[in-house]
N, C-alpha and C positions, 0 to 999 in steps of 0.2 A: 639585592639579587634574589630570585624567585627559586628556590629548589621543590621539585618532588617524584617521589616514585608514583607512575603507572602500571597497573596488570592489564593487558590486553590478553585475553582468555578465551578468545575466540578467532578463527583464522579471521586476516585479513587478504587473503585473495585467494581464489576457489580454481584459478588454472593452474595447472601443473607445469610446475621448473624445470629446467634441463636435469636437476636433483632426483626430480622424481615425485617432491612436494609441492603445496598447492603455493603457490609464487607469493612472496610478502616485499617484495623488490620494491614496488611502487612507493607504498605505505613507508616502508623505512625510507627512503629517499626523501617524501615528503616531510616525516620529521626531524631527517637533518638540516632539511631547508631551514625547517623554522630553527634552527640551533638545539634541539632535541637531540638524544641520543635514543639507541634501539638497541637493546642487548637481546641475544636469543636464550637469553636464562631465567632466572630467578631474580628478585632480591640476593638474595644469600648467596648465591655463586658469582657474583657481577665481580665483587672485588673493589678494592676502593673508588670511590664514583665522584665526577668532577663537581663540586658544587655550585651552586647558581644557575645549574640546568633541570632540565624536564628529563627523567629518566623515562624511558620506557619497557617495560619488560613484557617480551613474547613469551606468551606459554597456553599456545591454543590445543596444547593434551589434555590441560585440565579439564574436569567435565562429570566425576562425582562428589556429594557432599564431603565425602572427607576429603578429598584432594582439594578441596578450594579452601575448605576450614582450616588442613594444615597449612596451607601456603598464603592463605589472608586472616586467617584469625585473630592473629595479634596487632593487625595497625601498622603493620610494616611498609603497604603502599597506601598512598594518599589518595588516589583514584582508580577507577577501575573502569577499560570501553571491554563488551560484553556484544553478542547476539542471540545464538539461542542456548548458551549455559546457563543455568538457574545458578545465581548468586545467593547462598543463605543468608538468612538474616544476621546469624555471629558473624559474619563477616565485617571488616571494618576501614572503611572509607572518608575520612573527614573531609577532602575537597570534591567530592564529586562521583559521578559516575553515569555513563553515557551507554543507552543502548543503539549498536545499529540497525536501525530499523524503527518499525511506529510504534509498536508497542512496550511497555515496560513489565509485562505483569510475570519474569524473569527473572526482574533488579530486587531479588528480594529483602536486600541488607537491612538491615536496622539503623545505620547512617542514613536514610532519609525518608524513612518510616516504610520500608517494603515497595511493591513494586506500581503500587498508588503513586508515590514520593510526597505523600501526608505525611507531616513533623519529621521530626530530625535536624542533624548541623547540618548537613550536607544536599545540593542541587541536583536532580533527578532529570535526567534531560533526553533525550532519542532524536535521531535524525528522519524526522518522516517525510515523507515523501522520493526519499533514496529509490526505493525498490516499489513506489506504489506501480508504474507501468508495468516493469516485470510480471510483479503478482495481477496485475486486470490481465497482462494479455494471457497470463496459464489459467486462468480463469474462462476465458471466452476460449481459449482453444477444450477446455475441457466440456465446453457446452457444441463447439461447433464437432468435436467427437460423436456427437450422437443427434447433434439438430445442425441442419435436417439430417434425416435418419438413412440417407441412402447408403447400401449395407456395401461400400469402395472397394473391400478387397474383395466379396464373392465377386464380384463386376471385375475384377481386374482378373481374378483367376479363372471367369467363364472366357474372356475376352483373347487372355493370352493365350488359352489352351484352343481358342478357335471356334467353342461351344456358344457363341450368342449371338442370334437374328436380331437387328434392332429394330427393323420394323415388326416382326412376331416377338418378341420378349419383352421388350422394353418396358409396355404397360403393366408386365408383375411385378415392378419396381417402381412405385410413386412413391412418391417423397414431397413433401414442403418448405419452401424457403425460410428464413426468417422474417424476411419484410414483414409489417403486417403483425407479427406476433407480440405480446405484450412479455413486458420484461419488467420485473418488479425489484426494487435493488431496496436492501434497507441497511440504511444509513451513508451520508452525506459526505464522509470522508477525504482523502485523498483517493485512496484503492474506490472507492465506493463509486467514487463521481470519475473517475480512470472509464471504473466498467459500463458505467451510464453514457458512456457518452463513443465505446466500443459497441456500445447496442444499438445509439442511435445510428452510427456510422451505420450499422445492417439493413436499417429503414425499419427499426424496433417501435414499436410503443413502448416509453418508457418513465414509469412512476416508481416516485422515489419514495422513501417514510424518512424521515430525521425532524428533530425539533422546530417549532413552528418560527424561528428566527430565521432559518435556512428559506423560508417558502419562497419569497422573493425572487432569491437568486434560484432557485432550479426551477421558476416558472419562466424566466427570461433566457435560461440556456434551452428551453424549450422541452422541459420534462413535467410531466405530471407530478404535483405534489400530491402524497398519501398522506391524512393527519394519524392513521392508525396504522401498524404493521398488516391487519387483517384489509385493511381499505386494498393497501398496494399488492398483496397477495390474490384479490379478489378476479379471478380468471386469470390469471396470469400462466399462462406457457413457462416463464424460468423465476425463479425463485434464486437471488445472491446476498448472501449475509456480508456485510460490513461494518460490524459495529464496534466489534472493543470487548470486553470483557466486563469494564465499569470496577465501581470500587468492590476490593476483597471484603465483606462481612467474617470478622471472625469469631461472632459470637455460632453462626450458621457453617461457618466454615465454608462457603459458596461464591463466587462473584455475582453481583449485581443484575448482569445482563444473559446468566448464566441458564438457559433450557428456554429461553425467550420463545423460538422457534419450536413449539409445539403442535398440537391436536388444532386449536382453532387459526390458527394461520397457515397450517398447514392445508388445511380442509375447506379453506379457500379458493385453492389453488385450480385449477384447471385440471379432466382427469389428464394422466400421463406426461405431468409436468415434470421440467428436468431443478432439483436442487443442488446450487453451489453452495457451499461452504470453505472460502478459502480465506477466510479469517481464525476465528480458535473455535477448537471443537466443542467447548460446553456451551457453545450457543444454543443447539440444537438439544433437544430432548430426543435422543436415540430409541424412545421406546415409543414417543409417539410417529418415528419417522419411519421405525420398523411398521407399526399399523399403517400409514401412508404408503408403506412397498408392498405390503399384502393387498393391500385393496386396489394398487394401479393410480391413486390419485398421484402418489411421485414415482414416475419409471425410471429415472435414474438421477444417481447422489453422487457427487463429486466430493470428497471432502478432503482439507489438506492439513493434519493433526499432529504435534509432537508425539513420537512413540520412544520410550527408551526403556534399556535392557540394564537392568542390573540383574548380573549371572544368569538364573533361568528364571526371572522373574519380571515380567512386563509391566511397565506404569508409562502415564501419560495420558492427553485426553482422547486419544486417539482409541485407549484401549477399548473403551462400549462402543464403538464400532464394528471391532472385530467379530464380536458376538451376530452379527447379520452377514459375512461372507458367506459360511455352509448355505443359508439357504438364498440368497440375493446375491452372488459372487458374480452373477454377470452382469448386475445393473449395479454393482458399483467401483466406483475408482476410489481408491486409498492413497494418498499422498503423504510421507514424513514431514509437514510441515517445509515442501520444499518447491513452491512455487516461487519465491521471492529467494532462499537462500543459497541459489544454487547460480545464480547470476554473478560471473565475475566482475565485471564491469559494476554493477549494483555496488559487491560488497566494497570493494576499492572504494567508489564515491564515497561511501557512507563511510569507509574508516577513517578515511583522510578527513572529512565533512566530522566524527566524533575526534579526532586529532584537533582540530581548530578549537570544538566547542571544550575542550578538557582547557589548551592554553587557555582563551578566554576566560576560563570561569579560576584555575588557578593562579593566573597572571594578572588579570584586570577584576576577576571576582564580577564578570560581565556572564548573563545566563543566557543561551539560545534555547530556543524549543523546553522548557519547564515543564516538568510533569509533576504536578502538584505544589506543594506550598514553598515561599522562595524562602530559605534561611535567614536569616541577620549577616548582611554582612554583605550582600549578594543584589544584583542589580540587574531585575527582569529585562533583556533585551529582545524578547519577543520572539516570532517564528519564522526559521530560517531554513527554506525548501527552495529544491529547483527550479528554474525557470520555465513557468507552468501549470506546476502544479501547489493545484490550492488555491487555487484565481487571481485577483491579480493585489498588488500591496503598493503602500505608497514608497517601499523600498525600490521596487522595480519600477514602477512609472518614475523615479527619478533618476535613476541610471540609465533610461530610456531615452529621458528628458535631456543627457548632455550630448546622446547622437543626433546632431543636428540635421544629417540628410533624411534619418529613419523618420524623426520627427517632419520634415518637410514634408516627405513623402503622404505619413499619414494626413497630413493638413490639407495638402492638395487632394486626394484621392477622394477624404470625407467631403470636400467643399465641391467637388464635380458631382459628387453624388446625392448630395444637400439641394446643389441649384438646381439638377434634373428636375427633383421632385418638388420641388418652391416651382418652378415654371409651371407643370403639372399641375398643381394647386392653384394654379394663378387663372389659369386658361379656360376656357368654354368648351364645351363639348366638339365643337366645330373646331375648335384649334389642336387638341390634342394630336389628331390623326398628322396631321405636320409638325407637330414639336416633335413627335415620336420618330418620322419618317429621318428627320432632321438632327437626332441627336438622342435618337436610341443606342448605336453602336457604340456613341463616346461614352455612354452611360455603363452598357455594361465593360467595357473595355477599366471603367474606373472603380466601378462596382465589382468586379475580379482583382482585381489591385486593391483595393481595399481590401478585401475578401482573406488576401496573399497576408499583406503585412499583419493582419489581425492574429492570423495563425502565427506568421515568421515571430511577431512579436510577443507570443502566449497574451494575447492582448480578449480572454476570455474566461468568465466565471467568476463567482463571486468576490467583492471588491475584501478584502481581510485586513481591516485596520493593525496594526501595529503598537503596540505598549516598548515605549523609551524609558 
């Protein structure tokens, strides 16, 4: 029989209880199912604990270095699911540790070498794709905030108050759609390819930048591939970061992928481009974005940045931001970091979704979603997102594969639409005009049906082989 303790140190759902607190009902429910327990204490206050189970213990107060050092310092829990509490590195975790959400650069423990999950005993794992819609759609609503730029409330407060002729006013009020406008997204992601494909919804031109194994697949969802970040920048109207942080250097003390977003991609840009930033904040090099707000090439910055308060003292990446409100307060929006974690429905999936991958990995020593190097002992079972996102796997095309109508369905619909165009291919100039008159309707009638199931079935995006 399997025993271990859990710290889950971060809430597991963001709506509030008849209590008054943010509701964990689901979440524990969920781990009773699997024969789990859920205490709302500690280790140390639990009291004698049944053995051969998965303990869980709630304590999403925690949330400074020392409260986490006193309460995991010594190896007391075997695992820890986390969201956005920074985990030190004294911290001590031998089976595991799960972040909810994509990124890990949080999981700072030393159990599975930081928040890379390079060396270590222990499996370094996140649930991605939980919360990627979430964060694209506060993304595009932070861009349709100001694009097109028609100014909604004076218009509602000329309108209500009775003051606007629309055939005399109207014309001091132009504005532009999005159609038509170019939208440059860099990096290929979950969140990434969410918002690329939110843009094309608009009738965007949309070029993407990520590694040249991706080109394939974002030339056939029908997006411009960029081989350079400056390529996809190049006139672009919106600018969206999606990348990651990359690995921690700590000889530099910096990430990887850290000020990427600089002077020459900036300065690419189209003038009075709008930039997102709802990935992490040291993408961007804040001082060349400051010269980009001075001069008009970016008129407004979105960015959504951990900020945290210890006593009267501010840290986080969010903090060189702040230094641009006095003078740019009205072309930018500040976010804590809370496009993605403010969703309760998100945060549930993803707990429950890091509840499974914890049994897995302490039960079967089976790994979902791996964030760096797999331990000894441990058995990579590859990545495990919702249905949709992330394109498509051969996990889902075979659980696909046992609904026999779904599958019909598809087979007919592709085969009415297959032979339209084999007829078409087959015919004379002189015959089209009656194949067409004759079996245009069945066509698109089967071509919308298709069209349906492809969607109903996430039956789109790149094909993401699987490691057994």
């Amino acid at each position: 029989m399997t025993s271990a303790n859990v710290l889950i140190c971060d809430f597991v759902g963001l709506r509030f209880g008849v209590d008054g607190n943010p509701d964990h009902s689901e979440v524990k429910a969920h781990i009773e199912a699997k024969d789990g327990v859920f205490h709302q204490t500690g280790v140390g206050g639990a009291g004698p604990l049944d053995p051969g189970k998965l303990h869980f213990f709630y304590l999403p107060q925690l949330s400074t270095r020392e409260e986490l050092l006193a309460e995991a310092g010594d190896g007391r829990y075997d695992a820890v699911i986390a969201a956005a509490t920074f985990i030190p590195a004294e911290t001590r975790f031998r089976l595991g540790g799960v972040r909810i959400g994509a990124g890990t650069g949080n999981m700072g423990s030393a159990s599975w070498g930081g928040g890379s999950g390079e060396g270590g005993e222990a499996p370094l794992m996140n649930t991605p794709g939980i919360n990627s819609r979430a964060t694209a759609q506060m993304a595009m609503k932070a861009l349709l905030k100001v694009r097109p730029d028609l100014p909604v409330d004076r218009l509602n407060a000329l309108v209500a108050s009775g003051r606007f002729d629309t055939g005399k006013d109207l014309p001091q009020y132009p504005t532009e759609k999005l159609e038509g406008k170019k939208l440059a997204v860099i990096g290929y992601g979950n969140i990434g390819r969410e918002f690329a494909r939110l843009g094309q919804a608009f009738g965007m031109r949309v070029a993407i930048h990520a590694r040249p194994r991706h080109r394939k697949w974002i030339e056939l969802e029908g997006f411009d591939y960029a081989a350079t970040m400056v390529d996809a920048a190049r006139d672009a109207d919106v600018l969206s970061v999606h990348l990651g942080l990359g690995a921690f250097d700590a000889g530099q003390q910096r990430y990887a992928n850290a000020g990427l977003i600089g002077d020459e991609v900036l300065s690419a840009l189209n003038h009075g481009a709008v930039l997102i930033n709802y990935d992490r904040g040291e993408l961007v090099d804040v001082v060349a974005l400051e010269r980009a707000l001075g001069s008009g090439r970016v008129s407004h910055a979105a960015i959504d940045a951990d900020l945290f308060t210890g006593g009267e003292t501010l840290s986080g990446p969010m903090l060189p931001y702040l230094g641009l409100v006095e003078r740019y307060r009205e072309r930018l929006e500040l976010l804590p970091h809370a496009a993605a974690d403010t969703d309760h429905p998100s945060r549930v999936a993803g707990a429950k979704q890091a509840v499974d991958q914890i049994f897995a990995a302490v039960v079967e020593h089976r790994v979902y979603n791996l964030k760096g190097s797999l331990p000894p002992g441990f058995v990579d079972m590859g990545a495990k997102v919702p249905p949709g996102i992330g394109g498509i796997s051969p996990r889902h095309l075979t659980t696909l594969a046992e609904d026999q109508s779904a599958v019909a369905d598809l087979a007919r619909s592709s085969a009415l639409v297959a032979a339209f165009w084999e007829r078409i291919l087959a015919a004379s100039a002189e015959e089209r005009s009656a194949l067409i008159a004759a079996g245009g309707e069945a066509f698109a009638e089967a071509a919308n049906r298709l069209s349906t199931l492809l969607r109903t079935h996430h039956l789109s995006g790149p094909f993401a082989s699987e490691r057994t």
